[in-house]
The first five atom37 places (N, CA, C, CB, O) and aatype in JSON, in Angstrom:
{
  "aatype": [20, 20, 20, 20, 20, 20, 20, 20, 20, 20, 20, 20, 20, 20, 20, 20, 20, 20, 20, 20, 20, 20, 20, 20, 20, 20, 20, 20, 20, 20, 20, 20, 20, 20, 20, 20, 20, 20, 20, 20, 20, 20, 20, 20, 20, 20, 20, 20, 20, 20, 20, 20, 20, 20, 20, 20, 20],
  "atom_mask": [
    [1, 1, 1, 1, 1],
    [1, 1, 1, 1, 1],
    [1, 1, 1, 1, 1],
    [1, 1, 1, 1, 1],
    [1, 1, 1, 1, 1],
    [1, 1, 1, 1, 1],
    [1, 1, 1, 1, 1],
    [1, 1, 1, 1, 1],
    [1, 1, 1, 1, 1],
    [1, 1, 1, 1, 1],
    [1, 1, 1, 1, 1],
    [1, 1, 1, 1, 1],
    [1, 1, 1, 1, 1],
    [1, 1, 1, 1, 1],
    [1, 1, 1, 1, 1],
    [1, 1, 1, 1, 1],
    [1, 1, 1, 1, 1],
    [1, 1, 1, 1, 1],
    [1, 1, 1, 1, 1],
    [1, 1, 1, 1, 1],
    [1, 1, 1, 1, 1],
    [1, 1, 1, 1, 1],
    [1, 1, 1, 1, 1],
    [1, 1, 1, 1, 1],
    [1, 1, 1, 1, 1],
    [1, 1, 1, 1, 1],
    [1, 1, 1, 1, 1],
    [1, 1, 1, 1, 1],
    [1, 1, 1, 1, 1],
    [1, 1, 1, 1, 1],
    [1, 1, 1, 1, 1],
    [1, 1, 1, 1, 1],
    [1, 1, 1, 1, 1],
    [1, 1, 1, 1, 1],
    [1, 1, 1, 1, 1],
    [1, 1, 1, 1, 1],
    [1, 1, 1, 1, 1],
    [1, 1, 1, 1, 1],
    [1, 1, 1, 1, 1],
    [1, 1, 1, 1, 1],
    [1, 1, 1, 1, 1],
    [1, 1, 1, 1, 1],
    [1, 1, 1, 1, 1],
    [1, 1, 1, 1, 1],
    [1, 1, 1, 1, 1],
    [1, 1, 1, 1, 1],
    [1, 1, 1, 1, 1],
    [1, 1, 1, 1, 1],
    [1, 1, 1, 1, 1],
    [1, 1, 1, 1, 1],
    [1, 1, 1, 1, 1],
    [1, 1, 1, 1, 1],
    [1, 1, 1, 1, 1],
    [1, 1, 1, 1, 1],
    [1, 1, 1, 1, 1],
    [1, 1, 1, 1, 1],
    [1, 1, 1, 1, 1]
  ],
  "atom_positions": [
    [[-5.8, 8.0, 13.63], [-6.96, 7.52, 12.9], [-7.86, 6.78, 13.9], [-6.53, 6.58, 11.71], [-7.65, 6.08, 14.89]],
    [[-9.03, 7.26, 13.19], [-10.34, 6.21, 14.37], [-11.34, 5.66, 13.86], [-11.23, 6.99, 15.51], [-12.05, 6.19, 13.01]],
    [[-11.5, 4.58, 14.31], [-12.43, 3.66, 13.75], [-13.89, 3.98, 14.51], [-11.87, 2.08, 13.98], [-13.65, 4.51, 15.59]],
    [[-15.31, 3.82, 14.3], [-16.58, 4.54, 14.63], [-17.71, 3.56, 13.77], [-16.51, 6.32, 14.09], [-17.55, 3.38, 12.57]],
    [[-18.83, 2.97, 14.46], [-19.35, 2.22, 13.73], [-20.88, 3.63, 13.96], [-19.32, 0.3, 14.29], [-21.26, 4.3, 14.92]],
    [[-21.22, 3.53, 12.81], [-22.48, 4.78, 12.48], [-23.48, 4.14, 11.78], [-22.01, 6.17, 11.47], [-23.19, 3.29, 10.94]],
    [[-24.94, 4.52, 12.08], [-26.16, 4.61, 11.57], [-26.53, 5.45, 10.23], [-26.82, 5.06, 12.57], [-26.31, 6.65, 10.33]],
    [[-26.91, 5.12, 9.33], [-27.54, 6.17, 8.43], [-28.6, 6.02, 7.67], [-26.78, 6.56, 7.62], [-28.61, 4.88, 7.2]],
    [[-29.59, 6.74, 7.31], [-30.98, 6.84, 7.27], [-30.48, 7.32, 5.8], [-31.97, 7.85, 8.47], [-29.86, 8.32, 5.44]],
    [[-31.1, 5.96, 4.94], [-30.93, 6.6, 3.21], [-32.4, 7.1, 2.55], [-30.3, 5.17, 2.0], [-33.28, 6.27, 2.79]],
    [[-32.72, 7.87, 2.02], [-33.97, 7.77, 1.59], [-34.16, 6.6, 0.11], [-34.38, 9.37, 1.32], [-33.23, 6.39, -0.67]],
    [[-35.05, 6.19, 0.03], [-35.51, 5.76, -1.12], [-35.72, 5.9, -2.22], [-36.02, 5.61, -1.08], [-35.4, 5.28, -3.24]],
    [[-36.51, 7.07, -1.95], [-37.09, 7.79, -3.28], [-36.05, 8.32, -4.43], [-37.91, 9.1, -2.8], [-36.27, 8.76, -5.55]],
    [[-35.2, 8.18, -3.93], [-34.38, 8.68, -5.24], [-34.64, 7.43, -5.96], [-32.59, 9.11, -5.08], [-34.72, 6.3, -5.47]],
    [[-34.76, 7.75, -7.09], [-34.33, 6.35, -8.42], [-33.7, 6.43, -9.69], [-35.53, 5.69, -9.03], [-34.08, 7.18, -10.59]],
    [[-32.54, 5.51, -9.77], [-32.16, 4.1, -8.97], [-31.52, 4.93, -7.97], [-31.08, 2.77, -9.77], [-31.14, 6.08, -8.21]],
    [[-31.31, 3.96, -6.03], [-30.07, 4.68, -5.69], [-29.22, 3.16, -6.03], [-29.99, 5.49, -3.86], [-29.49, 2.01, -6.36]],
    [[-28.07, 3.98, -5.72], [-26.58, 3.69, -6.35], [-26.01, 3.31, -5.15], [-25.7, 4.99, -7.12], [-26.47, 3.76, -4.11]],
    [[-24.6, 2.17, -5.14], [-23.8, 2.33, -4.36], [-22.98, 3.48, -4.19], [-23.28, 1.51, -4.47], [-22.55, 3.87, -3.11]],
    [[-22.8, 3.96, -5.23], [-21.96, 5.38, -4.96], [-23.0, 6.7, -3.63], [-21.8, 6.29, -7.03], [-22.48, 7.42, -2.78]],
    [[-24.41, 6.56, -3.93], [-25.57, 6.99, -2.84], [-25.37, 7.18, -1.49], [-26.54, 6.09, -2.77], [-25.39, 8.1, -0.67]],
    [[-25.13, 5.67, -1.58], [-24.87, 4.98, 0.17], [-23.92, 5.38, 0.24], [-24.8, 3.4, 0.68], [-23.91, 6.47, 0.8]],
    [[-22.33, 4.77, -0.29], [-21.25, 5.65, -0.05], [-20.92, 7.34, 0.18], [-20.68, 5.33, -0.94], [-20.3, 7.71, 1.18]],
    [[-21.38, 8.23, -0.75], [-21.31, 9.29, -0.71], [-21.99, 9.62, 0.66], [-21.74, 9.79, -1.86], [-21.25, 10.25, 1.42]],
    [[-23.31, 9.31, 1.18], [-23.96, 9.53, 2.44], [-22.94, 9.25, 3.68], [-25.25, 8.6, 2.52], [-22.97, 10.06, 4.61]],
    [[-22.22, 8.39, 3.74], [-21.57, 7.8, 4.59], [-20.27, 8.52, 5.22], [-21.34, 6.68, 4.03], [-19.97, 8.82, 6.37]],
    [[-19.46, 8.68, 3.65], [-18.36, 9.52, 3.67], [-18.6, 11.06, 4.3], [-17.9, 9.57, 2.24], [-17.68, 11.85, 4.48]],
    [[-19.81, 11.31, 4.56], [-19.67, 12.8, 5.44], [-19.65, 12.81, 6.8], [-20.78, 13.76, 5.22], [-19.88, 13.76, 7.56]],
    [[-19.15, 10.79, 7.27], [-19.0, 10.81, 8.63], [-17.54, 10.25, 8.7], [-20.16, 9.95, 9.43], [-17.1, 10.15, 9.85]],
    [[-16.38, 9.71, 7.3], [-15.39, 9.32, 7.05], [-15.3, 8.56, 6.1], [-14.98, 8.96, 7.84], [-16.09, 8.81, 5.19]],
    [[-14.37, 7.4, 5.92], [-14.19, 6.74, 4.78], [-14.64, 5.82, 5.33], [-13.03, 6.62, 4.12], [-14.44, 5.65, 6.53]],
    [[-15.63, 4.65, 4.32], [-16.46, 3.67, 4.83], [-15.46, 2.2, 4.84], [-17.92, 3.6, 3.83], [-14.98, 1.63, 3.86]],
    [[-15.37, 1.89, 6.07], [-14.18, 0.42, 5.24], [-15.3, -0.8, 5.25], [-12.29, -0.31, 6.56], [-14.92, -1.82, 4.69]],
    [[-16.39, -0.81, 5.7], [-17.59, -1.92, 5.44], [-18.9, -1.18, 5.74], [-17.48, -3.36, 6.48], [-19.05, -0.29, 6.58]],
    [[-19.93, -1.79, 4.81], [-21.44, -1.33, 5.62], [-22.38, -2.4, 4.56], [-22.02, 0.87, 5.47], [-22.17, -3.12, 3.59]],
    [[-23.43, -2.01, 5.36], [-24.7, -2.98, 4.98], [-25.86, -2.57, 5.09], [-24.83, -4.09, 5.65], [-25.91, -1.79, 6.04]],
    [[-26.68, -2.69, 4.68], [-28.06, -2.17, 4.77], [-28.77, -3.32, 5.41], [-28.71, -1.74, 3.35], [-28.78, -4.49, 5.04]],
    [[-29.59, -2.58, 6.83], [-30.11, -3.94, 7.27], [-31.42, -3.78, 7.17], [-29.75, -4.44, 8.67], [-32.05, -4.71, 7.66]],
    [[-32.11, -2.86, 6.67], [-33.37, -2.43, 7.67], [-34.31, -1.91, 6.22], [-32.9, -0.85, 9.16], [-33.55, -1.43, 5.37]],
    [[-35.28, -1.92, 5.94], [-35.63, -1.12, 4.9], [-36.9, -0.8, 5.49], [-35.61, -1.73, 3.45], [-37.42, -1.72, 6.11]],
    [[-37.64, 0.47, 5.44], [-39.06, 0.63, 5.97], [-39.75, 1.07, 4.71], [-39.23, 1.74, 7.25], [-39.46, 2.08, 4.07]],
    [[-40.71, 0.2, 4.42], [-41.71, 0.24, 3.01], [-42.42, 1.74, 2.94], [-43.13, -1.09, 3.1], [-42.54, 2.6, 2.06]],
    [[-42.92, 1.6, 4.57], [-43.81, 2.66, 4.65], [-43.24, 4.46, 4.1], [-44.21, 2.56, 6.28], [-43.8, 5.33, 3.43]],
    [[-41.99, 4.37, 4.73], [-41.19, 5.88, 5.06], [-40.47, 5.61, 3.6], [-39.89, 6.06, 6.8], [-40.14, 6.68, 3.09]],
    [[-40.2, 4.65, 2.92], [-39.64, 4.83, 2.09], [-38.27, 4.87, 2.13], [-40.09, 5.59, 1.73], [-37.82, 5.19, 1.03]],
    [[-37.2, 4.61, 3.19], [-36.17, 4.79, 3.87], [-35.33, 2.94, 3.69], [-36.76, 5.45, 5.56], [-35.77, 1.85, 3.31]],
    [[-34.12, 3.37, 4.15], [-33.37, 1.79, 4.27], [-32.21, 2.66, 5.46], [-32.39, 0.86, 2.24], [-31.77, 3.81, 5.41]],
    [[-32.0, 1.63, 6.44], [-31.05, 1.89, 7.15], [-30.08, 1.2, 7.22], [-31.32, 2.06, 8.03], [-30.17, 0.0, 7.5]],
    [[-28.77, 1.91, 6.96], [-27.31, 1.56, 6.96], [-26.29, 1.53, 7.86], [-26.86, 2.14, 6.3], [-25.82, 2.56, 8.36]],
    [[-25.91, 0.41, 8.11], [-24.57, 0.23, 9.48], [-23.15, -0.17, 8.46], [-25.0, -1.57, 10.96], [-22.82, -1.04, 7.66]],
    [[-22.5, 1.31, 9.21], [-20.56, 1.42, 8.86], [-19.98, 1.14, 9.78], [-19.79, 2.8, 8.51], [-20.28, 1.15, 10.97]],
    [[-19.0, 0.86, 9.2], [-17.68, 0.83, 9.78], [-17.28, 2.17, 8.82], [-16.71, -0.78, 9.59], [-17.41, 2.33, 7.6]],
    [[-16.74, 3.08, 9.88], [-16.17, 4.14, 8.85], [-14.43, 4.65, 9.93], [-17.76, 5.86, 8.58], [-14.24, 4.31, 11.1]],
    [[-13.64, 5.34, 9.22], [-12.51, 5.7, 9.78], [-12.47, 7.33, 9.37], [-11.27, 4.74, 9.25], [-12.93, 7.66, 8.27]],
    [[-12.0, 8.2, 10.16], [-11.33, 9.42, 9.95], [-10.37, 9.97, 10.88], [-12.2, 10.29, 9.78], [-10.38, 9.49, 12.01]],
    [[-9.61, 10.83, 10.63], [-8.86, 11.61, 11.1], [-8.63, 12.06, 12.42], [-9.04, 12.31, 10.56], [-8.69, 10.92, 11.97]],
    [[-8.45, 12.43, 13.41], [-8.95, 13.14, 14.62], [-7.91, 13.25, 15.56], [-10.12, 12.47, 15.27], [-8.1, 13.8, 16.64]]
  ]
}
């Protein structure tokens, strides 16, 4: 197992998003064991997300 800290670019425009959103986005890089949204850009409509994620390898 490996631990990997990753970036991810959520869009906005969906409405509402959901924690399940962020999660589901995340999980196609492993299982998330923490994350946070630090970043949100008004303009792009976007929020950016930092994991901690683990998978397999």
């Amino acid at each position: 197992m490996t631990t990997h800290f990753i970036e991810a670019e959520i869009d906005l425009q969906q409405t509402p998003l959901t924690v399940k959103d962020v999660e589901a986005t995340l999980e196609k890089q492993g299982e998330p064991l923490r994350w946070a949204i630090t970043e949100v850009d008004k303009d792009k409509e976007t929020a950016k997300v930092e994991a901690i994620v683990t998978n397999e390898q």
